[in-house]
N, C-alpha and C positions, 0 to 999 in steps of 0.2 A: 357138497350139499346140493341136493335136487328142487329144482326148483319148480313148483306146478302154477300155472296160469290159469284161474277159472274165466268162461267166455259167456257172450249173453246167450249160448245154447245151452250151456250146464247149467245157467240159473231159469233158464226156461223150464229144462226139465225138474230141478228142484222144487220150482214155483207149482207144476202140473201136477207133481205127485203131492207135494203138501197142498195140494186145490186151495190158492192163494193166486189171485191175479197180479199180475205185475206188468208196468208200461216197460216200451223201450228205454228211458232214460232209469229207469230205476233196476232193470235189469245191466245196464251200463256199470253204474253205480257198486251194486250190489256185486256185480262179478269184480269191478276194483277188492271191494271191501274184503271178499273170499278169496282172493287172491295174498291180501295182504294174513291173513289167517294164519292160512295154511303156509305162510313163509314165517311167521313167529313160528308154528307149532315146528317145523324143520332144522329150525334155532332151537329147541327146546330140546330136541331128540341127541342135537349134537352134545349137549351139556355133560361131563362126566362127574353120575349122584354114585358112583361106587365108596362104600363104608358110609355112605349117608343114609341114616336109619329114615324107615318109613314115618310118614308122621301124617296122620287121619283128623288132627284134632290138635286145634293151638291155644283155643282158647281158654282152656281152663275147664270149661260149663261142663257139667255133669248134665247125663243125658236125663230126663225127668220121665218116667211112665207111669202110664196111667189105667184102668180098668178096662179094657175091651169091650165099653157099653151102649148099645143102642138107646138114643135118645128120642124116643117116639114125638118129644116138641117139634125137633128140628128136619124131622122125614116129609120127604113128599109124598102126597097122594101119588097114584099110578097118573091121575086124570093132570096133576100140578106135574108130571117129571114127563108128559107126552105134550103138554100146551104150546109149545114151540116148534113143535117135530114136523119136516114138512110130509112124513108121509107116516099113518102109523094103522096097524090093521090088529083087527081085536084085543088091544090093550098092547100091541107092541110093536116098536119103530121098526119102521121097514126101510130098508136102504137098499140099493143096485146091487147085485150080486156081481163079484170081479173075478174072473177064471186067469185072463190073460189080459195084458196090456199092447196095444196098438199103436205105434208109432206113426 
């Protein structure tokens, strides 16, 4: 079984891409934590499920659906869905445009 080690640069880079700040002590941490992960899921992989039928659903609940309805109460204005936005140009958010990424 292979064993992978996440380090405070892998969780840097995870941190960068989900644009989530993280200190040194939390990237310490957090690379523990992904570490220990990805050592259960390597444990999981080893397990032989052969003649073990798939199973999507234990509980019993039947799925309940419903009518595909727009609920004109519960909608935002354009002006209510841009009020937090920090940049937005004629009724629509504007965000960086990302071609490539820079190391």
């Amino acid at each position: 079984m292979k064993s992978t080690t996440m380090t405070a640069s892998d969780v840097d880079a995870i941190a960068k891409l989900a644009n989530i700040p993280v200190t040194p002590d939390e990237k310490k941490s957090l690379a523990e934590g992904f570490t220990k992960v990805l050592a259960v899921l390597e444990e999981l992989k080893s397990i032989d499920v052969k003649g073990v039928e798939p199973t999507n659903q234990v509980t019993g609940l039947e799925d309940v659906a419903r009518d595909d309805a727009v609920d004109v109460t519960r909608m935002f204005t354009q002006e209510k869905a841009l009020a937090n936005a920090k940049r937005t140009h004629n009724g629509f958010f504007v965000v960086d445009q990302v071609l490539e990424q820079n190391e």
